[in-house]
C-alpha positions as CSV (number, residue, x, y, z in Angstrom):
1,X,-7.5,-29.0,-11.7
2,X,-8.5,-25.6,-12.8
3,X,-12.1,-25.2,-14.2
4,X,-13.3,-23.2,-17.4
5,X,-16.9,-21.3,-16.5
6,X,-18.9,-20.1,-19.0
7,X,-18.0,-22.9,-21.7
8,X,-20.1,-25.6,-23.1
9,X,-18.7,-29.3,-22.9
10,X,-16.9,-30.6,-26.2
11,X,-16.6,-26.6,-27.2
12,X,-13.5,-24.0,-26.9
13,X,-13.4,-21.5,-24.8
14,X,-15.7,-18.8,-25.3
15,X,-15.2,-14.8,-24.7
16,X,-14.4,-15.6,-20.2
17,X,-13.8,-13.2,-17.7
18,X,-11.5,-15.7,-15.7
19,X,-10.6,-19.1,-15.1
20,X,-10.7,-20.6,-11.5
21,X,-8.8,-23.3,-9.8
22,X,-10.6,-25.3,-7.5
23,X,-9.3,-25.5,-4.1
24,X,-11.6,-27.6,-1.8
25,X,-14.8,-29.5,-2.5
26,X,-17.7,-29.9,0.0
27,X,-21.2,-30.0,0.6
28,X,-23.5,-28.4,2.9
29,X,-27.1,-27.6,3.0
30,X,-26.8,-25.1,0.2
31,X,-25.7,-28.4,-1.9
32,X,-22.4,-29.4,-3.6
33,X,-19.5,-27.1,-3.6
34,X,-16.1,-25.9,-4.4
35,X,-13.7,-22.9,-3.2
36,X,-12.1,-21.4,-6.4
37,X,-9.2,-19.3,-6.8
38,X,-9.6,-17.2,-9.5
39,X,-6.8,-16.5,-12.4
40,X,-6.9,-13.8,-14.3
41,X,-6.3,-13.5,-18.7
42,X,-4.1,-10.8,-19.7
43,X,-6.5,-8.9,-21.1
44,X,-7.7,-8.2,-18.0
45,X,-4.7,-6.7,-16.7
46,X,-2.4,-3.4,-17.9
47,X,-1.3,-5.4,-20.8
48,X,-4.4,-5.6,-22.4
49,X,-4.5,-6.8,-26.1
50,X,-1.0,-7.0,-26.3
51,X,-0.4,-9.8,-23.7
52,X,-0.5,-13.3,-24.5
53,X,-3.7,-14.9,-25.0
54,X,-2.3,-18.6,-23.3
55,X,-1.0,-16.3,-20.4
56,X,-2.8,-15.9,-17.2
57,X,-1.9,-14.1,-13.4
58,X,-2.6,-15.6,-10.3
59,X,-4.5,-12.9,-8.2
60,X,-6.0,-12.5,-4.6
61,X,-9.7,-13.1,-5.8
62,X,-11.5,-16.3,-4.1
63,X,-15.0,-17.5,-3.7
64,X,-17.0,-20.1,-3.2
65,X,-19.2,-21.6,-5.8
66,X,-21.7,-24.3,-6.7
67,X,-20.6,-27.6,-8.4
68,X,-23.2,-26.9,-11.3
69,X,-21.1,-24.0,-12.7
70,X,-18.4,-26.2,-13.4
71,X,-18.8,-26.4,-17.8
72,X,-14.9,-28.1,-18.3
73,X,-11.7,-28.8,-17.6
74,X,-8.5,-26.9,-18.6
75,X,-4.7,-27.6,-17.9
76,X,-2.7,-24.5,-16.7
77,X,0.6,-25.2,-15.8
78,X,3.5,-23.1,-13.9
79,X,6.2,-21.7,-16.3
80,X,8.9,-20.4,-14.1
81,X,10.4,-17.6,-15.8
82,X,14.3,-18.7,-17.0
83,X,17.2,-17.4,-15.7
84,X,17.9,-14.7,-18.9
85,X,14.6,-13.5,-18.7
86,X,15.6,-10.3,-18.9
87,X,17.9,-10.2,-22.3
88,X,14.7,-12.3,-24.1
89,X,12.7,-9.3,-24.9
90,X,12.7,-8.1,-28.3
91,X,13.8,-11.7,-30.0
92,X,13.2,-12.7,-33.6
93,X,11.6,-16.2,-32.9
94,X,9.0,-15.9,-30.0
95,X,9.6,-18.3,-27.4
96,X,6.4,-20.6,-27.3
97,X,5.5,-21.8,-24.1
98,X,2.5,-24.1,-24.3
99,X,0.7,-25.6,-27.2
100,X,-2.6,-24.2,-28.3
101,X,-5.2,-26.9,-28.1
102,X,-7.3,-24.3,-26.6
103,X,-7.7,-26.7,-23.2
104,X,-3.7,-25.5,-22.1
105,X,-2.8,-22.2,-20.3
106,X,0.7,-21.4,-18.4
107,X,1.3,-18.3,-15.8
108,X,4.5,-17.2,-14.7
109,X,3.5,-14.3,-12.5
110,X,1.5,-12.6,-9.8
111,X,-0.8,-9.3,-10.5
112,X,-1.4,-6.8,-8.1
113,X,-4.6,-5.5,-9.4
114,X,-4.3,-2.4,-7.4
115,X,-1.0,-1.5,-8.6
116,X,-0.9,-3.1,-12.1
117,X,2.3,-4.7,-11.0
118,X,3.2,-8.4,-12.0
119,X,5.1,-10.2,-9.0
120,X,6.4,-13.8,-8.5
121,X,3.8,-16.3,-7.3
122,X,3.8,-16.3,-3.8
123,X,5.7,-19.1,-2.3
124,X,2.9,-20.4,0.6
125,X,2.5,-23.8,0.6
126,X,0.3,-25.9,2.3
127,X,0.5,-28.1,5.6
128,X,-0.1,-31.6,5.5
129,X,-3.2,-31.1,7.3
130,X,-4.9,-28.6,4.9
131,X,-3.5,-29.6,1.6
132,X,-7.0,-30.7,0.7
133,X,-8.6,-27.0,1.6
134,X,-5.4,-24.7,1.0
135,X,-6.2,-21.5,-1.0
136,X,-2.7,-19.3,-1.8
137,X,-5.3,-16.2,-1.7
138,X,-7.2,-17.0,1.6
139,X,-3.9,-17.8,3.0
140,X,-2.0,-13.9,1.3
141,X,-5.4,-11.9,2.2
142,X,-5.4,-13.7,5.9
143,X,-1.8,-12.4,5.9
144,X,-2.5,-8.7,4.7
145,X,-5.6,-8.5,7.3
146,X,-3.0,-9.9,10.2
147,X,-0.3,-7.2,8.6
148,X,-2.5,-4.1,9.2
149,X,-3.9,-4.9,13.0
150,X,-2.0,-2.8,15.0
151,X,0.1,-4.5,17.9
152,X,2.1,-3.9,20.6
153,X,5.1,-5.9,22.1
154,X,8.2,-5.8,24.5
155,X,6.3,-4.3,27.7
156,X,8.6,-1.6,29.6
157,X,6.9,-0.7,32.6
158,X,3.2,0.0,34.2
159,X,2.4,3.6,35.7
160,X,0.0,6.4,35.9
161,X,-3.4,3.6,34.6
162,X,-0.9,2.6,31.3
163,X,1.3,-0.3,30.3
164,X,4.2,1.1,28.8
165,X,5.8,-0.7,25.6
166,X,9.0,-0.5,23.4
167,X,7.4,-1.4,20.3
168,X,4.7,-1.1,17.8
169,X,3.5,-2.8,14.8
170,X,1.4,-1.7,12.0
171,X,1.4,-3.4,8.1
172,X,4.6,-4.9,9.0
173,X,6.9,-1.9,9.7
174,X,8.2,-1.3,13.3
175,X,8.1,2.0,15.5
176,X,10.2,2.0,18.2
177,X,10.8,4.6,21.3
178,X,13.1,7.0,19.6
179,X,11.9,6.4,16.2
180,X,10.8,9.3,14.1
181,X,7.2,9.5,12.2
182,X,5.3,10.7,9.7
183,X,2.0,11.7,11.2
184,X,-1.3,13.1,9.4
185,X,-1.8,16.8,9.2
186,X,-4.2,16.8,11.7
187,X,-2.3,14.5,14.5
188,X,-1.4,18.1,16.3
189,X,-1.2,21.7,16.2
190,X,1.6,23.9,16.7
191,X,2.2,26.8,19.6
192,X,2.6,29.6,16.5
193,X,-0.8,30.3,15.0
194,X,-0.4,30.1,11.0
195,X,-1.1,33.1,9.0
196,X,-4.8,34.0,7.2
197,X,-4.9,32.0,4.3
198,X,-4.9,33.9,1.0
199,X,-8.0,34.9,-0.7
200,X,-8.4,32.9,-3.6
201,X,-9.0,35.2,-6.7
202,X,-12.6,35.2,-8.4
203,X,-13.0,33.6,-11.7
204,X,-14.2,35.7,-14.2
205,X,-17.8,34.0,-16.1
206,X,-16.7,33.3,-19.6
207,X,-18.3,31.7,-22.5
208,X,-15.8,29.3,-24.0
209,X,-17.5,28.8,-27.5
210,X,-17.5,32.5,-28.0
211,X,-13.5,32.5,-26.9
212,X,-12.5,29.2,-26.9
213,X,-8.9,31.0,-26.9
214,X,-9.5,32.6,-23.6
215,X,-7.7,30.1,-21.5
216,X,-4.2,31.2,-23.0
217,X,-4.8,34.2,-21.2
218,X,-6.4,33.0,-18.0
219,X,-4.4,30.3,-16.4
220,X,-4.6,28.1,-13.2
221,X,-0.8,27.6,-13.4
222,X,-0.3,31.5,-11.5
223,X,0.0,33.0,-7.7
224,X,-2.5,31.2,-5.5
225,X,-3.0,28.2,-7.4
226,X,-1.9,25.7,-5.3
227,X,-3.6,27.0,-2.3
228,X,-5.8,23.7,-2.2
229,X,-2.9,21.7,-2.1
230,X,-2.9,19.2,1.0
231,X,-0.8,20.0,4.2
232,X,2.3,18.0,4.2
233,X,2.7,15.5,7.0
234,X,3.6,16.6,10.5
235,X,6.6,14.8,11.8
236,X,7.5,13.7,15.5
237,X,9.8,11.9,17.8
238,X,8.7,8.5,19.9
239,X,8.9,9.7,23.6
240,X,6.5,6.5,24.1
241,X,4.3,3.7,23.1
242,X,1.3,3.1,25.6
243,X,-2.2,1.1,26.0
244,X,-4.9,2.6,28.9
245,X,-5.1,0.3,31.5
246,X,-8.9,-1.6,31.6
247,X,-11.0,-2.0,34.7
248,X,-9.7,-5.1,35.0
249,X,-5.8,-4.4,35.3
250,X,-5.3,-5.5,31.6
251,X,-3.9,-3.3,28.9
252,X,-6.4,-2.2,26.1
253,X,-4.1,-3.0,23.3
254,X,-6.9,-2.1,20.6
255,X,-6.3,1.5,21.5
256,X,-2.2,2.4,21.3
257,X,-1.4,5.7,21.7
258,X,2.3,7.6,21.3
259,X,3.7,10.2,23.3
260,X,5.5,12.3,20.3
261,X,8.0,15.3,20.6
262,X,6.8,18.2,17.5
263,X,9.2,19.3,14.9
264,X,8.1,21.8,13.2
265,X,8.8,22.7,9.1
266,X,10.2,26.2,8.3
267,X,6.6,27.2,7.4
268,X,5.0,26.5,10.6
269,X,7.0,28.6,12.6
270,X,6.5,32.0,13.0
271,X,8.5,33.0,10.0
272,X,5.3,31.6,7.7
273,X,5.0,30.5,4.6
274,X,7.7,32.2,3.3
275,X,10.4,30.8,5.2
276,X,10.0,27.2,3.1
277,X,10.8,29.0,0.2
278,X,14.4,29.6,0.8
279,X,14.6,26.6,3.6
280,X,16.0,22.8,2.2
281,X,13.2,20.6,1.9
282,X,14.8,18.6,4.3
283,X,15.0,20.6,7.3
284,X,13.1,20.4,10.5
285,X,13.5,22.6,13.9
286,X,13.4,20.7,16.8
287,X,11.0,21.4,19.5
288,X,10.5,20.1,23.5
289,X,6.6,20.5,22.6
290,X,4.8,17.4,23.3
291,X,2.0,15.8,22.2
292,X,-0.2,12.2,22.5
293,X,-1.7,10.9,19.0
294,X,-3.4,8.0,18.0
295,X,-1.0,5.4,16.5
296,X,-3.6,5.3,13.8
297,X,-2.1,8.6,13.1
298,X,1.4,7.3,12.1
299,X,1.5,6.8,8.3
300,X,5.3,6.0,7.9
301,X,8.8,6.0,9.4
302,X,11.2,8.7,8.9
303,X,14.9,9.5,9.7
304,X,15.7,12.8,11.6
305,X,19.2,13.3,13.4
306,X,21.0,16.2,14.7
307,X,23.1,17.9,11.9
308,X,26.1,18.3,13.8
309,X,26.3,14.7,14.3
310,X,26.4,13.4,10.7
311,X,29.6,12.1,9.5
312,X,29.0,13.2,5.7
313,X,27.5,16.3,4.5
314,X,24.6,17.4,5.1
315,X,23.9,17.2,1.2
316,X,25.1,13.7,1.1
317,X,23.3,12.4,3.7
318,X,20.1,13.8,2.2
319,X,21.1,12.6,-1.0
320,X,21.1,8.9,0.6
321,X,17.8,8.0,0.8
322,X,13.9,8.5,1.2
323,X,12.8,10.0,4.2
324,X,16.1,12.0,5.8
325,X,15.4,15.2,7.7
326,X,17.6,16.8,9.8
327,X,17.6,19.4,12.3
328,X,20.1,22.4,13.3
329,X,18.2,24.1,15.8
C-alpha cells in the first residue's frame, strides 16, 4: 500500500511534497514503525506544471518513519509505457490513464533527480526471504555504494612488498594492464617545465550607471580570457595494477596504485602552448616516462593506439567514437 502524509482522513489530497510506499513495518523502543520509499509528483521534477498531476516517479529517497504520520491510503498503480510510445505525443484525444477519484495515482518511470532524467523502474525484485522488508531504493543505493568501492581482482604475481593484479574496478568500468586513462591534472608532472603563465590584464574601475554601455567596448570574450580555464586531463598507459603488502603478508587492497607510462599533449611539450593550436585535438606523443598514481586518480577509460597501426584513417578512426587519441611519435 502506498500512504498519503499530510492529509486528513475522509479529505483529498492537500498541497504534498511526496507520497511514500511503505516497505516494512516494525516496532522497536522508539515505538511503531514503517520504512517508506518515497515517490515523487511531477511537479517536483523538470516537468513542473506541465506534467500530469495523476503521474508520479519512483526515486532513490527512503526513510524510516513513525506509524502516527500515516493520515490515508492511496492506490498508485504501474502503467507500463505501450509499445508506440513514442508516435503518441502530440495526439488529439489525451490518452487517460487512471480515473481521478483523487485516492488513484499511476507512474510509468524512474527520475534521476541529479540528472533530471526519467528511466524505466528498476527491475530488482525481492527474495523470498525479504519480500516482507525489500526496498527498490535501499537495494539501487546499496548497489551504487558497492559500484564506487574500488577493487582489485585476477592476482599476477607478488614482488618487491606488492601483490601484483590484472585488473581494477571502480563504478563499474574496468582498467586493465595496457588500458589507457584519463587521470586528474594533478596525477603527475611532466620532464619539460611549462612556460610563465600570462599576466592577466587589469580591469579598468568603471561605474556602470554612468556608462551602462561600457561593456560593448570592454569584453571578457578577448586574448587571455580563458586563462582560468581548468587543465585538461593527463592521460597514461597501465604498466601495472598493485596493492602494498601489510605487515601481515596480506595485500592492502584499500590502497591500489597504478604504474602509468606519460603521454604528453602538444602543449606540454617543449613547443608550449602554441603547439595545440595547430596540433588535432586528438593527438598524443608517446613517452617511456613513468609514473605511480593513486587509482583514485583515474577518472575514465580512454583509447590510444599507434597511428601507423589503424586500419582506417586517422580521421575516421577519430570520427568513431568518444575518447580516441592516437600517437605518431
Amino acid at each position: 500500500p502506498t500512504l498519503v502524509r499530510g492529509t486528513h482522513p475522509g479529505e483529498g489530497p492537500v498541497q504534498m511534497r511526496a507520497l511514500p510506499r511503505v516497505t516494512a513495518m516494525w516496532e522497536d523502543s522508539g515505538g511503531q514503525m514503517f520504512h517508506a520509499h518515497w515517490f515523487c509528483p511531477g511537479s517536483d521534477t523538470v516537468l513542473g506544471a506541465t506534467s500530469d498531476p495523476l503521474e508520479l516517479f519512483l526515486v532513490d529517497e527512503c526513510e524510516d518513519m513513525q506509524l502516527s504520520y500515516i493520515h490515508g491510503k492511496v492506490n498508485v498503480i504501474y502503467k507500463a509505457p505501450s509499445d508506440n510510445w513514442a508516435m503518441e505525443g502530440g495526439l488529439d484525444t489525451e490518452i487517460k490513464m487512471v480515473e481521478d477519484d483523487g485516492r488513484t495515482y499511476f507512474y510509468q518511470m524512474w527520475y534521476d533527480q541529479e540528472y533530471a532524467r526519467f528511466e524505466s523502474p528498476p527491475g530488482a525484485q525481492p527474495t523470498e526471504d525479504n519480500k516482507y522488508k525489500f526496498c527498490m531504493s535501499c537495494a539501487r543505493l546499496d548497489e551504487v555504494r558497492h559500484k564506487e568501492i574500488p577493487k582489485v581482482a585476477e592476482p599476477l604475481e607478488e614482488a618487491d612488498g606488492k601483490m601484483f593484479y590484472a585488473v581494477a574496478t571502480k563504478n563499474g568500468v574496468q582498467y586493465r594492464v595496457g588500458d589507457g586513462v584519463y587521470l586528474l591534472p594533478d596525477a603527475f608532472s611532466f620532464s619539460v617545465k611549462p612556460a610563465s603563465p600570462a599576466k592577466r590584464p587589469k580591469k579598468e574601475a568603471v561605474d556602470e550607471e554612468l556608462h551602462p554601455e561600457h561593456y560593448r567596448k570592454y569584453s571578457e570574450y578577448i586574448k587571455g580570457s580563458n586563462l582560468d580555464a581548468p587543465e585538461p586531463f593527463r592521460v597514461g598507459r597501465i604498466r601495472s595494477i598493485f596493492c602494498s603488502l601489510r605487515g601481515n603478508g596480506k595485500p592492502n587492497e584499500a590502497d591500489i596504485k597504478l604504474s602509468i607510462y606519460k603521454f604528453y599533449r602538444p602543449e606540454n611539450t617543449h613547443k608550449s602552448t602554441k603547439a595545440s593550436y595547430h596540433a588535432d585535438i586528438n593527438l598524443l606523443y608517446w613517452s617511456d616516462e613513468e609514473a605511480t598514481v593513486e587509482f583514485r586518480a583515474v577518472q575514465g577509460r580512454c583509447s590510444v593506439l599507434y597511428g601507423e597501426d589503424l586500419t582506417q584513417s586517422i580521421q575516421e578512426y577519430s570520427a568513431g567514437g568518444p575518447d580516441r587519441f592516437y600517437f605518431l611519435e
